[in-house]
C-alpha positions as CSV (number, residue, x, y, z in Angstrom):
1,X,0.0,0.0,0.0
2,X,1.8,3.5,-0.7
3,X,0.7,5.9,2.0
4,X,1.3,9.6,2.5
5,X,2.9,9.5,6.0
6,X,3.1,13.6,6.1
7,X,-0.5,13.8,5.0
8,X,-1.5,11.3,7.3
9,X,0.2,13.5,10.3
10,X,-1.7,16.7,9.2
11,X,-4.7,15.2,9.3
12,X,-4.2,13.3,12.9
13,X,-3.2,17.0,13.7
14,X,-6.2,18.7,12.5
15,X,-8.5,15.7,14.0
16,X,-6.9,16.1,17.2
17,X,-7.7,13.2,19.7
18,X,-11.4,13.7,19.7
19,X,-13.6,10.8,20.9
20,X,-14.7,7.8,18.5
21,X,-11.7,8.7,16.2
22,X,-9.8,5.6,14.9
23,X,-7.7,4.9,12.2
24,X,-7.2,1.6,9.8
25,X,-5.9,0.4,6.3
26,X,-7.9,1.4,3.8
27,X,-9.0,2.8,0.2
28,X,-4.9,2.1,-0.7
29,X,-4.2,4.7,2.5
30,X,-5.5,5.4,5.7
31,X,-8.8,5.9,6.7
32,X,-10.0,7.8,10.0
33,X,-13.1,6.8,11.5
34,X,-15.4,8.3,13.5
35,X,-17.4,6.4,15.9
36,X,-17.5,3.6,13.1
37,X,-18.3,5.9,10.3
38,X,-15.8,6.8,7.9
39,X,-14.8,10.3,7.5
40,X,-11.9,10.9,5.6
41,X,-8.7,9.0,4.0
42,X,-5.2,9.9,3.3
43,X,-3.8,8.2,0.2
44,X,-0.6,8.5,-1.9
45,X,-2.8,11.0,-4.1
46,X,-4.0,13.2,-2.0
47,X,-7.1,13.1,0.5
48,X,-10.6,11.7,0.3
49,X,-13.0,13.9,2.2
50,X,-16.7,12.6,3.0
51,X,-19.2,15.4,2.7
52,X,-22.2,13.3,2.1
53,X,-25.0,13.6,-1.3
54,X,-25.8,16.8,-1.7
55,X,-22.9,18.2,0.7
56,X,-20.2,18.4,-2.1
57,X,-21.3,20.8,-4.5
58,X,-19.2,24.1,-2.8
59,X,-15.8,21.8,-2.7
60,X,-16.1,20.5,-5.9
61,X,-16.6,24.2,-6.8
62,X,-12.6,24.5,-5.4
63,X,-9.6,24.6,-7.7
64,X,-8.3,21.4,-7.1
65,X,-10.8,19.5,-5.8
66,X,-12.7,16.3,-7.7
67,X,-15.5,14.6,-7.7
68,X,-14.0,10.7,-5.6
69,X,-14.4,7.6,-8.3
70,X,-14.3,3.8,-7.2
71,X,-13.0,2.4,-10.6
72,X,-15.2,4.7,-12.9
73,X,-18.1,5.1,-10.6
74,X,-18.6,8.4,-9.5
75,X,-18.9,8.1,-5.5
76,X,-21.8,11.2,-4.8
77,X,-20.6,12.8,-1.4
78,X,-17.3,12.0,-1.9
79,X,-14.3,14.9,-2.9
80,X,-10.5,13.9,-3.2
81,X,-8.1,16.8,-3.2
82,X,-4.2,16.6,-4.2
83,X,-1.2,18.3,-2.7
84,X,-2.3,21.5,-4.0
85,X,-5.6,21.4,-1.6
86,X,-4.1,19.3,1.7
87,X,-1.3,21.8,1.6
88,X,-3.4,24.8,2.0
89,X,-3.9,24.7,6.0
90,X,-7.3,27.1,5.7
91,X,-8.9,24.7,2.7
92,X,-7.6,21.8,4.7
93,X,-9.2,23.2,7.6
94,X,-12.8,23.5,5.6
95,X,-12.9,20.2,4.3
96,X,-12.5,17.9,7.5
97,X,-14.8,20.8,9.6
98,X,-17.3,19.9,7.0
99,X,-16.4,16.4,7.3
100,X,-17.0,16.1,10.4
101,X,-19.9,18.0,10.7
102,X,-21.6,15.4,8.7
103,X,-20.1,12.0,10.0
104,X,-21.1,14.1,13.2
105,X,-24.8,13.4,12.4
106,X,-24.7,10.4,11.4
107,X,-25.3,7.4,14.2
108,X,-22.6,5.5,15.7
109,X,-22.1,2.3,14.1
């Protein structure tokens, strides 16, 4: 699996040590969980943000940011950003706030 190991340590940074946050292999990278539901990935390419359907429309209206594809399916709620985005601490910032604000909502699994 080829992993980001810097982009993995900004994003433990930005999720802090909040409670029901866990990490594991996944997507080719590393996934953080929150209380069982996913929330965000950091990959070789860049990071995979969960906004849920109908939450993605403003990031995917960012330079830089994408709509997430499993193969060629298009994966609705889903954004993946490169260095370009992950490098920028504010837009960084913005994507795992709204992140969590909807794995927030969602019930514990």
């Amino acid at each position: 699996m080829a992993r980001d190991p810097g982009l993995e340590e900004l994003m433990r940074e930005e999720l802090g040590d909040r409670p029901g946050l866990a990490e594991k292999p996944m997507f080719g990278g590393r996934a953080f969980m929150l209380n069982g539901n996913l929330l965000c990935c950091a990959r070789h390419d860049g990071m995979l943000i969960r906004l849920g359907k109908g939450n993605d429309g403003w990031a995917l209206a960012l330079p830089g940011v994408i709509q997430m594809l499993s193969g060629e399916r298009v994966m609705h709620g889903w954004v993946r950003g490169g260095a370009e985005v992950y490098g920028d601490d504010a837009l960084r910032r913005r994507l795992l706030d709204a992140a969590l604000a909807y794995v927030e909502s969602l019930p514990s699994k």
